[in-house]
VEXRO-784124 format. One record per atom (N, C-alpha, C, O): residue in one letter; x, y, z. Coordinates in steps of 0.2 Angstrom, whole numbers, plus 5000, padded with zeros to 4 digits. Layout:
AXYZ
...
***
This chain:
X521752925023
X521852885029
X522552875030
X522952855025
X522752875035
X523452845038
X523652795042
X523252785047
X524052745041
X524052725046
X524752685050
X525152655046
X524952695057
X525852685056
X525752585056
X525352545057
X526652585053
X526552525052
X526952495057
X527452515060
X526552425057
X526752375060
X527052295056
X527552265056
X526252295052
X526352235049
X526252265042
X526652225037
X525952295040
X525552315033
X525552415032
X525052445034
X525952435030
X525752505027
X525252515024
X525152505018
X524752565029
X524052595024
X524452655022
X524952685022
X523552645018
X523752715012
X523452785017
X523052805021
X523952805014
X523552895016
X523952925010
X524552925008
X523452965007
X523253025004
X523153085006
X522653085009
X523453135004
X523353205007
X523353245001
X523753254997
X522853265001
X522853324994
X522953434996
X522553475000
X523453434993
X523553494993
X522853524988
X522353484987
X523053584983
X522453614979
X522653584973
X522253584968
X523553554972
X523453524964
X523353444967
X523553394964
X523153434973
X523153344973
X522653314971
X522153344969
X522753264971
X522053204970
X522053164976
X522553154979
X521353124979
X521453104985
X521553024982
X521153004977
X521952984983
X521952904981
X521352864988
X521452854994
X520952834985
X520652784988
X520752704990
X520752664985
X520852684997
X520952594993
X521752574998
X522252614999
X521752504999
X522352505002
X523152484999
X523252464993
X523452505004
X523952504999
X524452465004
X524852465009
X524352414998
X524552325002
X525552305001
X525752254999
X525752365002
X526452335002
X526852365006
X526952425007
X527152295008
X527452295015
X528352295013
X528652255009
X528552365018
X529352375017
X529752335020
X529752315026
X530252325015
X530852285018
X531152305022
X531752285020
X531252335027
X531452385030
X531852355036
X532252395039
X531852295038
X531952265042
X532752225042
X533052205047
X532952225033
X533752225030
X533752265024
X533752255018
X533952315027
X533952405025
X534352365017
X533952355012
X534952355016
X535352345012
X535452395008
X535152445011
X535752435003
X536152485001
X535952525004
X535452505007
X536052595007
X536052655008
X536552705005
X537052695003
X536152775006
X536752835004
X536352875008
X535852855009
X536652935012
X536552985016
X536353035011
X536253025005
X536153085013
X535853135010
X535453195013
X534953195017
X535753265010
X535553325014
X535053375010
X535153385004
X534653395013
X534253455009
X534553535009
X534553565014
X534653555004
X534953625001
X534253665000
X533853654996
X534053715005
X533553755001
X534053835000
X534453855004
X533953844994
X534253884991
X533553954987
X533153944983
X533853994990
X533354054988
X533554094982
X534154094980
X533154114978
X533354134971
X532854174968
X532354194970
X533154194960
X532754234955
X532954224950
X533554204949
X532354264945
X532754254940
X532954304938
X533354304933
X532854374940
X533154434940
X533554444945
X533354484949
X534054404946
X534554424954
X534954414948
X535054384943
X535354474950
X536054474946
X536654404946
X536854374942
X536854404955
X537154364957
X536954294960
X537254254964
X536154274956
X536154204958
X536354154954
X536654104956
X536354164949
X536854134944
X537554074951
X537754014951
X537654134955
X538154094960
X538154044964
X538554004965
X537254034967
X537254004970
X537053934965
X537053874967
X536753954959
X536653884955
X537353864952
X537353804949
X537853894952
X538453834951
X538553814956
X538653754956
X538653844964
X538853814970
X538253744969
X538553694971
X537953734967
X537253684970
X537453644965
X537353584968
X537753644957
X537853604952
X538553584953
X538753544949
X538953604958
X539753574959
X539553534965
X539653474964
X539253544971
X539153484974
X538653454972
X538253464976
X538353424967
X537953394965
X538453344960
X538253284958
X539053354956
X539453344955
X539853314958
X540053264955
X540053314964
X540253304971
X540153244974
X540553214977
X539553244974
X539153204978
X538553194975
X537953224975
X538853124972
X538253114967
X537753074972
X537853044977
X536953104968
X536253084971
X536153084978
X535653054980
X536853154983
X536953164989
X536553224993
X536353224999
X536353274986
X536153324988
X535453324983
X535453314977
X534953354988
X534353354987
X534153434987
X534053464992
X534153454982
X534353544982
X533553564981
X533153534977
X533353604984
X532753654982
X532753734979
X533053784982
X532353744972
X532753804973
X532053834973
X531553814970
X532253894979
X531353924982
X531654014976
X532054064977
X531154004972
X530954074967
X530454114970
X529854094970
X530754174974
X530154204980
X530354284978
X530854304974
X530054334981
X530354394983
X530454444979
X530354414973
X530554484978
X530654534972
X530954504967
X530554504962
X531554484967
X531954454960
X531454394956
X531554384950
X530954364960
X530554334958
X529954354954
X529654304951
X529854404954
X529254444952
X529454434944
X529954454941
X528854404939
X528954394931
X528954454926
X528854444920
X529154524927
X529154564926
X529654574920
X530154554922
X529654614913
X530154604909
X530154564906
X530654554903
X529754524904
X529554454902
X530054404904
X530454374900
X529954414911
X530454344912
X529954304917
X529354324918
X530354224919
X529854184921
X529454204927
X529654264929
X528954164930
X528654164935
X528554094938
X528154054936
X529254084945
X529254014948
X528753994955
X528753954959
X528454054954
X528454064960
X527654024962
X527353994958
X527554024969
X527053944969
X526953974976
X527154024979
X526353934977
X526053944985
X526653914992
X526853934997
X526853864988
X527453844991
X528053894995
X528153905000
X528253924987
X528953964988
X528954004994
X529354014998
X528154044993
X528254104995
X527954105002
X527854155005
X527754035005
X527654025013
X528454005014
X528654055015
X528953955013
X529653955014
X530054035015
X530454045019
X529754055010
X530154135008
X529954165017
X530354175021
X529254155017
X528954195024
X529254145030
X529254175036
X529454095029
X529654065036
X530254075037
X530454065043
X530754105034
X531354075034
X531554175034
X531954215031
X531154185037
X531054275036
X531254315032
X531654355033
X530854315026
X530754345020
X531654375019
X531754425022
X532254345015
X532754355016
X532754405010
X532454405004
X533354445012
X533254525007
X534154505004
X534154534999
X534554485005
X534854475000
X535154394997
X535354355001
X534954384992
X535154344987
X535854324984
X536254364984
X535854264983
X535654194986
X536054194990
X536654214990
X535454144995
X535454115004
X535354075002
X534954054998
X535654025006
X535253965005
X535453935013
X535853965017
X535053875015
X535153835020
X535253765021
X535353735015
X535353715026
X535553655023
X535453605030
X535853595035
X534953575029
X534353545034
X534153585037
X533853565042
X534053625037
X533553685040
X533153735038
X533253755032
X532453745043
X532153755041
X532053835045
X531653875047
X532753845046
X532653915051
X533053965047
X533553945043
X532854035047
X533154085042
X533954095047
X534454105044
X533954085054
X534654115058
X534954075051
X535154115047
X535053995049
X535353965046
X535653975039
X536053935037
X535354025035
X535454065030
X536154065030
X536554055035
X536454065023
X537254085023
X537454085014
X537254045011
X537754125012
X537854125007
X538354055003
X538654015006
X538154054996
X538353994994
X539153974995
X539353914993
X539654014998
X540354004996
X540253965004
X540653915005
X539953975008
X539853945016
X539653865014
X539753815018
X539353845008
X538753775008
X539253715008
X539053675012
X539853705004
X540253675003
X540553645009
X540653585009
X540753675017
X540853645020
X540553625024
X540753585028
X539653655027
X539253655031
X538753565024
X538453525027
X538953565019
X538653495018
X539153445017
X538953385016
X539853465018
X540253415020
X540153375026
X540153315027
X540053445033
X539753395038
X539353365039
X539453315041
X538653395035
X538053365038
X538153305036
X537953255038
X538553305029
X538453225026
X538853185032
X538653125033
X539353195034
X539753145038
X539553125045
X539853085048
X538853185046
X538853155052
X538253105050
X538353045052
X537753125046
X537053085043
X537353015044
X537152975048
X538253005039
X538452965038
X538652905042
X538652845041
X538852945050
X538952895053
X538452895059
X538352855063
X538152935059
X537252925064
X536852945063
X536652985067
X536452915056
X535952935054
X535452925058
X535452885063
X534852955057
X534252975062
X533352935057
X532852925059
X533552925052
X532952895048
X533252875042
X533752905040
X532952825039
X532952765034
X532552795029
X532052775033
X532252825024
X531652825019
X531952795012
X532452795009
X531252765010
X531452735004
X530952784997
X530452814999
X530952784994
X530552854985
X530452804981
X530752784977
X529852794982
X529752754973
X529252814970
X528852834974
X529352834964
X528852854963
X528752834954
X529052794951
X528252874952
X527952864945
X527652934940
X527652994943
X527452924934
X527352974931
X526752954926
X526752904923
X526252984925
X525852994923
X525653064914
X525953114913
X525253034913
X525253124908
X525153174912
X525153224909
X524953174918
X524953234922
X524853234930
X524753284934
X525053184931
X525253154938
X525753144941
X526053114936
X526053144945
X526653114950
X526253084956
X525853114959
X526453014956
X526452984962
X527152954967
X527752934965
X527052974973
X527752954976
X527252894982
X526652884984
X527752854984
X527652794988
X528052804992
X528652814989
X528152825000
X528652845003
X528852825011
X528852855016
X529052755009
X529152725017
X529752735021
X530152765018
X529852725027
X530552735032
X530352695037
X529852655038
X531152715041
X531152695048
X531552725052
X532152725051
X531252745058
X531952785062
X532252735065
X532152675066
X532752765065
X533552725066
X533652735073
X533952685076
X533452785075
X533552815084
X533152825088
X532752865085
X532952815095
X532752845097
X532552925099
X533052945103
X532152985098
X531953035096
X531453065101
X530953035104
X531453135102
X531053185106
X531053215102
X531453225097
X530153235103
X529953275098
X529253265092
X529053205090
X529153315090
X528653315084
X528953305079
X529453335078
X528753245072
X529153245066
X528753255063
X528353225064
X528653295057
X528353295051
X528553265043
X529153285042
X528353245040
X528753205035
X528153265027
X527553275026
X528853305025
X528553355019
X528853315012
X529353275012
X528453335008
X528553305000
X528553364994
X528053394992
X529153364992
X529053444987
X529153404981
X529453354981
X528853444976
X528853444969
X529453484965
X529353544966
X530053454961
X530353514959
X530553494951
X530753434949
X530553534948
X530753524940
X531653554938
X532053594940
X531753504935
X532553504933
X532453534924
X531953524920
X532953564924
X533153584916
X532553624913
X532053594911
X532453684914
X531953724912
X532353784908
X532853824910
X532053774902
X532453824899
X532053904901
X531453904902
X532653964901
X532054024902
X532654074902
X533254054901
X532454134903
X532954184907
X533254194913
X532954184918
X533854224914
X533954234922
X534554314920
X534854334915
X534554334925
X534854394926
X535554384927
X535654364933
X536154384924
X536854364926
X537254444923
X537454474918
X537354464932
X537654514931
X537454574926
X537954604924
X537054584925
X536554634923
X536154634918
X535654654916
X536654574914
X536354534906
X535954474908
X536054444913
X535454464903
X534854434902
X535154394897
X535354404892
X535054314901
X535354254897
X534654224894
X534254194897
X534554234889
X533854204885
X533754134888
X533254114891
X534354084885
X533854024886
X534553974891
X535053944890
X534453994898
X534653994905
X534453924907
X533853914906
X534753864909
X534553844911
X534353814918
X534753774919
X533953814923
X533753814927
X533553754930
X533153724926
X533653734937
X533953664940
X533253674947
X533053734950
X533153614949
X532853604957
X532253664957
X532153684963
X531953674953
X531353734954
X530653694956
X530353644954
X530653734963
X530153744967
X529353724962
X529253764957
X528953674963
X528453684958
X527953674965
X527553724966
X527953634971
X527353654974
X527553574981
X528053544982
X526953564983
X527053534991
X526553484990
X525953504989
X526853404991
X526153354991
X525753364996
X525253334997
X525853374998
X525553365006
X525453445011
X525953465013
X524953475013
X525053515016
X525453565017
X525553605022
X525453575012
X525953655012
X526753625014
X527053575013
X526953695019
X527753685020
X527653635027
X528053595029
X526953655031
X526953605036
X527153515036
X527553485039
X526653485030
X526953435029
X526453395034
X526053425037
X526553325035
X525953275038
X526353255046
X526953245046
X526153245049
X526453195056
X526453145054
X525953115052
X526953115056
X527353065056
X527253015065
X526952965067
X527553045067
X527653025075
X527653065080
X527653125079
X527753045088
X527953085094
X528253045098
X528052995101
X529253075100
X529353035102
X529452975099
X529452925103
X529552965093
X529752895090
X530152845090
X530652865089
X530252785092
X530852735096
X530952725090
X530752745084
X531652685092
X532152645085
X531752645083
X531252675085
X531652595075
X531252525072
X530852535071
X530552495067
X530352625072
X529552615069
X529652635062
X530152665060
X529052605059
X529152615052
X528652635050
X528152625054
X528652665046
X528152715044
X528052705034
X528452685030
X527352735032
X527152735026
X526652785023
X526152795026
X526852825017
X526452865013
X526352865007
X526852855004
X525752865005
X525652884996
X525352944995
X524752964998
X525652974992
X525353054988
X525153064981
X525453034976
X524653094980
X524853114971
X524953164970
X524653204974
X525153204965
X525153294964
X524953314956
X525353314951
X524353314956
X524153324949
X524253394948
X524153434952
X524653394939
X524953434935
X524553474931
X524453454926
X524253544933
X523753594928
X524053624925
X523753654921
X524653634925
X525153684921
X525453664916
X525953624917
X525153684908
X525253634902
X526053644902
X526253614897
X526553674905
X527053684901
X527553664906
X528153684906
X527353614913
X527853584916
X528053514912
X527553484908
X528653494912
X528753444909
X528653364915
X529153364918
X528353324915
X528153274918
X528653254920
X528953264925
X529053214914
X529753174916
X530153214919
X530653194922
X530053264919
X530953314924
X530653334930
X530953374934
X529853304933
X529753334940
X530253274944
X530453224941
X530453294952
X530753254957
X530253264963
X529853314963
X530353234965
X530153214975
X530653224978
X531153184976
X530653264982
X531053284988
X530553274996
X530153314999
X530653214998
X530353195005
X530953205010
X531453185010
X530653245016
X530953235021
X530553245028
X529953275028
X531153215034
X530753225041
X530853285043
X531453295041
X530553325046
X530853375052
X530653365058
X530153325060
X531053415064
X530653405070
X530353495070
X530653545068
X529553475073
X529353555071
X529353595075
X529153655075
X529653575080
X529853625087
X530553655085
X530553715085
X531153625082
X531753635081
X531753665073
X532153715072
X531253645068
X531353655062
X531853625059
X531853615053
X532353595062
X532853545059
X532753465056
X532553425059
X533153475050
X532953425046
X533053345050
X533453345054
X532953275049
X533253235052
X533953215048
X533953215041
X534453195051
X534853145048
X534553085044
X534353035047
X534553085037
X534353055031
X534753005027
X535053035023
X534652935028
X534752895024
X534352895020
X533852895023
X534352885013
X534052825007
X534152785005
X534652775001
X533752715005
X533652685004
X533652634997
X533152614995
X534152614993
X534152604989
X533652544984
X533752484984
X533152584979
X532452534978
X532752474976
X533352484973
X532452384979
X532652354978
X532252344970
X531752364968
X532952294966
X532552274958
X532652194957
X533052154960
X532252174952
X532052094956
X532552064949
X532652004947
***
């Protein structure tokens, strides 16, 4: 059940195939109305393998602005496509997730592309392009941001829960959808660098799977004015004995699904008592 907020955020639950549905309401009401800390924030979807010779490239480009710009970049790394294939006994990242992203963004044949609020393949570009196309977005997010969301989330022995409130900042045309990915940090495995085989590789932002709805993601609004605030709860229950719990993140974002482009993203920083 959904419901938008006015005075009280209800609960809605949406279960993909690893979700769970939560029943019951969900009685807290966002402060949203004296924002107080913020930082801007862009999503990197970055295409990858672990048999690409040169993607190795794109995961330092990804760990120097993350370096850069701390807790700025919200990076995805999507393991799709040939290079992704577990063959050789290397990993297999690959997810129902990855491989409808890989198909949207039109099955891209060389390695690594990445994009940066977009959900469109034209926007592809190699990682030596990322560094100044997320200098902009950051500065414009920065000075006219388009939505407020705030992350609380939690961890269980084989759950993730995210709690995921906002508010648009501007008035808006269009459909928004609000998506939530699952990604695992520090995975040790192999990867292909330059035609050697790095045994114990470490591997950053990997794609595990979608709380909500695949890459569609849930609606949010139409045409949304300033001020509306909005409210989600998800869970994404974990079958895969060998993900590690504490290293999944949430990655929530709005888009608009006529444009595919991401909105201008403030977060919210949790308040602590």
């Amino acid at each position: 059940m959904k419901y938008t907020l006015n005075i009280i955020i209800g609960l809605f639950a949406i279960t993909l195939w690893s979700c769970d549905t939560i029943e019951g309401p969900y009685m807290v009401k966002p402060n949203i109305d004296s924002i107080g800390d913020t930082y801007e924030t862009i999503v990197v979807f970055e295409f990858t393998g672990w048999n690409c010779p040169y993607c190795y490239l794109g995961h330092e480009a990804i760990s120097e602005l993350e370096d850069f710009y701390p807790d700025r970049i919200k990076a995805i790394a999507i393991h799709a496509g040939g290079f992704a294939e577990p063959g050789n006994d290397g990993p297999d990242y690959r997810c129902e997730t990855s491989n409808a992203l890989f198909q949207k963004f039109g099955s891209p044949g060389e390695f690594p592309t990445g994009a940066i609020n977009s959900l469109n393949g034209f926007d592809l570009d190699s990682p030596t392009a990322w560094s100044s196309i997320v200098s902009s977005e950051l500065t414009s997010t920065k000075n006219s941001p388009e939505v407020y969301l705030e992350l609380n989330i939690s961890h269980s022995v084989n759950t993730v829960n995210a709690n995921i409130i906002g508010k648009f900042a501007t008035d808006l045309e269009g459909t928004y959808n609000l998506c939530a990915y699952i990604i695992e940090k520090g995975i040790i495995a192999p990867q292909n660098k330059l035609g050697t085989i790095i045994e114990e590789y470490e591997h950053q932002n990997v794609l595990r799977g979608s709380m909500v709805n695949g890459i569609i993601g849930e609606n949010v609004s139409i045409n949304p004015n300033s001020g509306k605030v909005f409210g989600f709860e998800y869970s994404f229950e974990i079958s895969d004995p060998e993900w590690i719990v504490d290293s999944l993140e949430v990655i929530p974002f709005l888009y608009n699904i006529e444009t595919n482009y991401i909105l201008k993203t403030k977060y919210i920083k949790p308040k602590t008592e």
